[in-house]
MARDREN-225717 format. One line per 3 residues: number of its first residue (from 1); their letters; for each residue x, y, z of N, C-alpha, C, O. Coordinates in steps of 0.001 Angstrom, whole numbers. Layout:
NUM) a) X Y Z X Y Z X Y Z X Y Z; ...
//
This chain:
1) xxx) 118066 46856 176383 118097 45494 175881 116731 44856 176119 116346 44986 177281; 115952 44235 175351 114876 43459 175007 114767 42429 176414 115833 41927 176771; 113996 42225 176915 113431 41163 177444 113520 39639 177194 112627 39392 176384
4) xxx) 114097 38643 177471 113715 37181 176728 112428 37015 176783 111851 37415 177794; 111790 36486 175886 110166 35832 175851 109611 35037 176979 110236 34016 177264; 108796 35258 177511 108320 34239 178911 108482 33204 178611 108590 32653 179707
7) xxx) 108634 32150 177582 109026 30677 177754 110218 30747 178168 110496 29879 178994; 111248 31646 177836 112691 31167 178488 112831 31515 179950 113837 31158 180563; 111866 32195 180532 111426 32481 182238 111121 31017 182475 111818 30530 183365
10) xxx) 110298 30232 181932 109311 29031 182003 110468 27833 182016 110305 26998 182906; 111473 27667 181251 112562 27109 181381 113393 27003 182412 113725 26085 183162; 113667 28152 182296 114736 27476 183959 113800 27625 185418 114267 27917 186518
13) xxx) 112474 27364 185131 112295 26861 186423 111672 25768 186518 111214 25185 187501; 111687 25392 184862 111486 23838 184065 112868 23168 184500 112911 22088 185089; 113877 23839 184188 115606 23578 184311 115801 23302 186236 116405 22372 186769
16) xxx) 115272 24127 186729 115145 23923 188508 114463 22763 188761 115068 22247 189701; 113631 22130 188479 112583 20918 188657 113470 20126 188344 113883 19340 189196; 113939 20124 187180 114638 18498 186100 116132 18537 187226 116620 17465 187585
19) xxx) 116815 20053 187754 118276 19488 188499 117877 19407 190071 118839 19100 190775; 116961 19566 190595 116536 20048 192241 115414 18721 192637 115300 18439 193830; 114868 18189 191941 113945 17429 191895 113458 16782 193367 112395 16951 193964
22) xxx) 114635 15976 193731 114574 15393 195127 114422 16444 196457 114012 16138 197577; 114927 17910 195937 114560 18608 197147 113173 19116 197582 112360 19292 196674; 112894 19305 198501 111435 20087 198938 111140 21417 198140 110994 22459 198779
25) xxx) 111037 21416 196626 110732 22494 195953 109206 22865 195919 108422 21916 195887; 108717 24091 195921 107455 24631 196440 107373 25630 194867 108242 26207 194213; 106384 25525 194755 105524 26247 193431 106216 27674 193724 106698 28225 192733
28) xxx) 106319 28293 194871 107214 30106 195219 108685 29585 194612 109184 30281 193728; 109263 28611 194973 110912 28410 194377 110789 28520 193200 111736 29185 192780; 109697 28037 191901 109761 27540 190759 109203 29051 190020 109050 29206 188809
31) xxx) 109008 29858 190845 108309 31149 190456 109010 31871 190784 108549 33001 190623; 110270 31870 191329 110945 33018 191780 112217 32351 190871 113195 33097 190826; 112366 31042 190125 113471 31263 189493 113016 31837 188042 113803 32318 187227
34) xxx) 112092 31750 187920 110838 32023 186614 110814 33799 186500 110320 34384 185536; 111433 34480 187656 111084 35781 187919 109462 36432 188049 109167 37626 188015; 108497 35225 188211 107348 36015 188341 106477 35501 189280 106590 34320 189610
37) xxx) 105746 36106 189692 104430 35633 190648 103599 34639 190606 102835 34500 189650; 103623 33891 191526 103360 32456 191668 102354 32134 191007 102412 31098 190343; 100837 33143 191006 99514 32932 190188 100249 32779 188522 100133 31834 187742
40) xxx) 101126 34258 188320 101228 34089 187104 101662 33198 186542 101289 32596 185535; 102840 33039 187477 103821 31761 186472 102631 30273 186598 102439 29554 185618; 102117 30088 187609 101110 28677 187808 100546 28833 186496 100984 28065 185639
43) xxx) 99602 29724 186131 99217 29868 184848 99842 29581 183850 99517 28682 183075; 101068 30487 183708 102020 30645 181942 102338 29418 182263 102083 28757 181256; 102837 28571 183259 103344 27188 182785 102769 26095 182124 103146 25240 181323
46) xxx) 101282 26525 182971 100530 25173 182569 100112 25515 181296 100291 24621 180470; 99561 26637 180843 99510 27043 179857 100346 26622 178113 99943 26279 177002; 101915 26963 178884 102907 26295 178031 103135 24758 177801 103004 24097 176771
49) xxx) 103474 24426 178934 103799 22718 179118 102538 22051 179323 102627 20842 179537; 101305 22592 179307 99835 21046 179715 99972 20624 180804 99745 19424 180959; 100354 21366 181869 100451 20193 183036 101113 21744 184174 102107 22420 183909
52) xxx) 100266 21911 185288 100801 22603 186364 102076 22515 187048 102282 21326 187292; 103007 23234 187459 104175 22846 188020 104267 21724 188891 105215 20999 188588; 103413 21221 190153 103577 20820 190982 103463 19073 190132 104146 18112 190484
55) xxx) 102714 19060 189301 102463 17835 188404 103811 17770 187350 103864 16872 186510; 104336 18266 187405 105497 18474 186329 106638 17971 187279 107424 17157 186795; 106778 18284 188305 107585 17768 189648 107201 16558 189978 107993 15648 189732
58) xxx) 105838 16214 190645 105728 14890 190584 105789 14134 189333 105829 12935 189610; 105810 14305 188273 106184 13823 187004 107645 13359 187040 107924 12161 187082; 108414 14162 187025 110048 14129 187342 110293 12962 188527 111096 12032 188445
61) xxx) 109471 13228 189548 109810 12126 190579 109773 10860 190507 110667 10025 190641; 108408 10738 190230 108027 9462 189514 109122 8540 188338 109503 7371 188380; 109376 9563 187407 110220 9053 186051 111289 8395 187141 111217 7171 187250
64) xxx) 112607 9318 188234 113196 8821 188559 113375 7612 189215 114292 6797 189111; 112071 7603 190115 111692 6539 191088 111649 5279 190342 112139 4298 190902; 110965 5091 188753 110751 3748 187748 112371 3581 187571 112785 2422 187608
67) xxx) 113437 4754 187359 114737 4186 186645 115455 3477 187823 116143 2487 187576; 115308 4013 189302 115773 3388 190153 115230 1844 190514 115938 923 190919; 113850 1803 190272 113532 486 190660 114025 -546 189311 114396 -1719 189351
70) xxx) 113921 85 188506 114602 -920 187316 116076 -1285 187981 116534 -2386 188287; 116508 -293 188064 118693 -276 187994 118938 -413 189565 120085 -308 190000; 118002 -617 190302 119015 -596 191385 118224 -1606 192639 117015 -1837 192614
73) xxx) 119154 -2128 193691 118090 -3044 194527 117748 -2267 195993 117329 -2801 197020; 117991 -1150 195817 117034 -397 196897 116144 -394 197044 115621 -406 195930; 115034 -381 198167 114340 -672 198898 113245 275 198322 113728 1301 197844
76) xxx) 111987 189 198256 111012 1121 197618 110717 2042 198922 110282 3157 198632; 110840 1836 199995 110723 3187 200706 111871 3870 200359 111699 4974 199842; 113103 3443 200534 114337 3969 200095 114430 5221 198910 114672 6425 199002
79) xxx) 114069 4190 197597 113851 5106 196745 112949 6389 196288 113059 7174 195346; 111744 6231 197656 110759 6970 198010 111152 8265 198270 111176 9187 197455; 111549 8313 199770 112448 8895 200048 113919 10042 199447 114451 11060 199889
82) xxx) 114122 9115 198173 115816 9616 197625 115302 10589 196504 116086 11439 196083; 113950 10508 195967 113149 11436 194853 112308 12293 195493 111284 12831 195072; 112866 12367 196596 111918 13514 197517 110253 13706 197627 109490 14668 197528
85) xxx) 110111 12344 197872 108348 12004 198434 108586 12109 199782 109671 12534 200178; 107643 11749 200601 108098 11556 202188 107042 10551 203111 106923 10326 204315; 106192 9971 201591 105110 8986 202163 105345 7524 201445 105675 7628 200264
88) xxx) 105245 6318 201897 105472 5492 201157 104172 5295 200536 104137 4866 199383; 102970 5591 201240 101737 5459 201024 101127 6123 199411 100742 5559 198386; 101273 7614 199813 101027 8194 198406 102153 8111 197553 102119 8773 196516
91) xxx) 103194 7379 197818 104241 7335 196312 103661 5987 196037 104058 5696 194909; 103072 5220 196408 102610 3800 195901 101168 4307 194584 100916 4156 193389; 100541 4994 195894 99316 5342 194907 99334 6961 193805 98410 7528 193223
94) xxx) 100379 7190 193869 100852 7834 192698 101483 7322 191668 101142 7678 190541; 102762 6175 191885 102722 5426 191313 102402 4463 190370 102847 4182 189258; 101421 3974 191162 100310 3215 190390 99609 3572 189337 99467 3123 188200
97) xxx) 99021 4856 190188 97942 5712 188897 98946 6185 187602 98419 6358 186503; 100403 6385 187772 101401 6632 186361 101603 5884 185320 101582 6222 184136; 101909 4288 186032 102418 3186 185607 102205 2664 185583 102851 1790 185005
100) xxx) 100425 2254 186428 99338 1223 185897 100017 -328 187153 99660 -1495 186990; 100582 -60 187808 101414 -1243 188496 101915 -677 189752 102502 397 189614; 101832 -1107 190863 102469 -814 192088 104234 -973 191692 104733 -1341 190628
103) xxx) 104983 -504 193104 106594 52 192459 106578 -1528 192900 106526 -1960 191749; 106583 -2345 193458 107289 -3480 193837 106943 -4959 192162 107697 -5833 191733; 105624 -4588 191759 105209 -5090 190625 106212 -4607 189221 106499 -5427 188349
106) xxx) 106700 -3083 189173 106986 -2751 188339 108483 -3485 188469 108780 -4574 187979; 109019 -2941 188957 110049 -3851 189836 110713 -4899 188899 111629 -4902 188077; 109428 -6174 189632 109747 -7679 189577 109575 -7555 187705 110403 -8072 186954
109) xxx) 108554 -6905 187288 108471 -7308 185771 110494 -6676 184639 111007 -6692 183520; 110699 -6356 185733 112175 -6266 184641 113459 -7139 185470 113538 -7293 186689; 114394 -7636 184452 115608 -8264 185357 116366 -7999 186638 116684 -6810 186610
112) xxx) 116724 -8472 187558 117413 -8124 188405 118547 -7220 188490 119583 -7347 187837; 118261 -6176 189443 119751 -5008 189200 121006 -5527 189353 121999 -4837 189123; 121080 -6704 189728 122417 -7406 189832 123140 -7768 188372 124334 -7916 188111
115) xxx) 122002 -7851 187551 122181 -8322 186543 122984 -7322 185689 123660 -7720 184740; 122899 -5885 186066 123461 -4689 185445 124739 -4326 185685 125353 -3561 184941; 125249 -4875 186789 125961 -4227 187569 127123 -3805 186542 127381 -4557 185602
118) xxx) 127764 -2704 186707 128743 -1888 185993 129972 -2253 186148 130385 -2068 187293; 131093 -2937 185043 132249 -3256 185604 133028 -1854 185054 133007 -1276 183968; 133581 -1644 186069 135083 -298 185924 135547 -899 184204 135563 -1996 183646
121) xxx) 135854 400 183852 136305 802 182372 137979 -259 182869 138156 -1314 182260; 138547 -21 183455 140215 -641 183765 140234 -1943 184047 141295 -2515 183799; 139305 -2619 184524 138744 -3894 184707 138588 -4306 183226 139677 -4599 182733
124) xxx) 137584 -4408 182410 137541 -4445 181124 138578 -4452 180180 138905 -5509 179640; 139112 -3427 179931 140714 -3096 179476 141499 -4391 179428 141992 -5004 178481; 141462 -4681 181040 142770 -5638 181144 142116 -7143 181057 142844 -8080 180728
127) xxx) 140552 -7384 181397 140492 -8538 180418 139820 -8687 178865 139149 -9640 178468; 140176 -7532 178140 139701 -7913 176636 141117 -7305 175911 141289 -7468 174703; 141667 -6911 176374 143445 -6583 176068 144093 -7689 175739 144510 -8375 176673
130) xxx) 144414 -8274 173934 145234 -8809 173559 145812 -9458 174222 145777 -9014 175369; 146561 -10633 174106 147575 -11127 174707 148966 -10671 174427 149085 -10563 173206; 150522 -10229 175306 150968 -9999 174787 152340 -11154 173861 152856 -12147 174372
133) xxx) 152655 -10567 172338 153010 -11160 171842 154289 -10702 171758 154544 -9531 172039; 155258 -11593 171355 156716 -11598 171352 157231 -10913 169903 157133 -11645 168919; 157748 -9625 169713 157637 -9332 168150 158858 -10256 167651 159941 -10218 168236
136) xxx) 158676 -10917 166767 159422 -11587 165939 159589 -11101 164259 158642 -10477 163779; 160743 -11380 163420 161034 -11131 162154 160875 -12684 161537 161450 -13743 161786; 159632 -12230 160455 159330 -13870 159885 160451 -13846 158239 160841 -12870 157599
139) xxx) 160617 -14886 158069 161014 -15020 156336 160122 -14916 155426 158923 -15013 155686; 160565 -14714 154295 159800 -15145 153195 158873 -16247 153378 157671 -16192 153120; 159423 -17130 153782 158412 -19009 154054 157362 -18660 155088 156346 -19355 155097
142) xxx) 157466 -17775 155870 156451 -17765 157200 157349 -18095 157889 157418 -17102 158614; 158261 -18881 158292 159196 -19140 159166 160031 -17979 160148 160433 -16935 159634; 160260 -18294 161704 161064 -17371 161939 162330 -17352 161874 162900 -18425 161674
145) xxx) 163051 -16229 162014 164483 -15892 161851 165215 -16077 163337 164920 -15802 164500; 166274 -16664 162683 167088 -17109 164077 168196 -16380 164437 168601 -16359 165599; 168864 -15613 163289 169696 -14689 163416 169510 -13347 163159 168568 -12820 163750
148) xxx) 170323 -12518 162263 169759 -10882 162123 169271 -11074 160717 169933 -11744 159925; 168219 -10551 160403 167972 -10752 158894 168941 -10116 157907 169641 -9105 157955; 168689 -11281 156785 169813 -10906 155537 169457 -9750 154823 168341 -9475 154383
151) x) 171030 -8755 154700 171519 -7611 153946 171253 -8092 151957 171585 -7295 151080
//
């Protein structure tokens, strides 16, 4: 049986970055899910995607770190931390250099996460749920019927 083409090697350790992101992943993890040697794959990736693994990871981190500071009111070390940086220092000035704005600037320029907050699907339901109505048999006139309707 044929070989898959080295981009689909290049994928799932594209696919390992995008689901593992927050963990301590090392250029050997991203090459051993890639099946090849760390020089090589460093190469074929950047090669493929424009951008070295380890920049492709901090790429990923970053993206997450902007959706959290938009959606949520955790703390920017917090969220530092939860995308698997471990400096508040260089996630500021990585940051910055991505998004042109420190995380606490980027932050303030969108609405408050309170403002988002998610109401439960069953919550909803029961206040946009009809009122309930009494089934009634109308007449001809629009009027209702007081007895059994006429045979």
């Amino acid at each position: 049986m044929p070989s898959p083409p080295p981009a689909r090697h290049l994928l799932r350790a594209k696919d390992l970055v995008d689901a593992r992101f927050a963990e301590p992943l090392t250029v050997d993890d991203m090459a051993s899910a890639a099946g090849l040697s760390r020089a090589h794959f460093s190469r074929a990736f950047a090669a493929t995607f424009g951008e070295s693994p380890h920049a492709y990871l901090q790429t990923r981190r970053l993206e997450r770190a902007a959706a959290m500071l938009r959606t949520t009111d955790r703390s920017v070390a917090d969220i530092c931390m939860s995308v698997g940086l471990s400096s508040v220092g260089s996630f500021t000035t990585s940051f910055s250099r991505a998004f042109g704005t420190t995380p606490t600037a980027y932050r303030a320029s969108f609405p408050p996460a309170r403002a988002f907050v998610p109401v439960p699907t069953c919550v909803m339901r029961l206040f946009t749920r009809p009122a309930p109505t009494t089934r009634t048999d109308k007449t001809a006139q629009g009027k209702k019927s007081v007895g059994p309707p006429d045979s």
